[in-house]
Residue, then its C-alpha position, 0 to 999 in steps of 0.5 A: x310580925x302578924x305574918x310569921x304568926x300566922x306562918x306559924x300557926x298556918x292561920x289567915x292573917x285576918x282570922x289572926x286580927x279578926x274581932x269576932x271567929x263568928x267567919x270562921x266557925x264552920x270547918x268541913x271536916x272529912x274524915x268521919x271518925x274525926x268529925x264524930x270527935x268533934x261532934x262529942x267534944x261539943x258535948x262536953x262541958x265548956x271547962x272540959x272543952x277548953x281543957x281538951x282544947x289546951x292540950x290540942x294546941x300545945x300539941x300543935x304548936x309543938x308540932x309547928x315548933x319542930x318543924x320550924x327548928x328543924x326546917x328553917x326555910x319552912x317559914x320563910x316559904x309562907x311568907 
């Protein structure tokens, strides 16, 4: 189960089961206009942020979903 999750949502199965993201808090980000988001987004408010942040997951997940429908042996390849 915690495999397809993580199939799903393209984690690591340790991120998934880790007590702490403390590992996991640094990302190298490329594209410059995006990591300048990023920057602006920490700003923000911690209520707007998680705002932001629910509306990017639902996004990602919708994203996911899709492919998933729509290419069954997507997940079945990560596994």
């Amino acid at each position: 189960m915690v495999q397809k999750l993580a199939a799903v949502f393209d984690l690591a199965i340790d991120y998934l089961v880790s007590d702490t993201d403390e590992d996991f808090k640094e990302a190298r980000i490329e594209d410059k206009n995006l990591r300048g988001r990023v920057k602006l987004i920490d700003s923000l408010e911690e209520d707007d942020k998680r705002s932001l942040i629910r509306v990017i997951d639902a996004m990602l997940i919708e994203k996911k979903i899709l492919i998933l429908i729509t290419e069954p042996n997507v997940a079945e390849q990560r596994l």
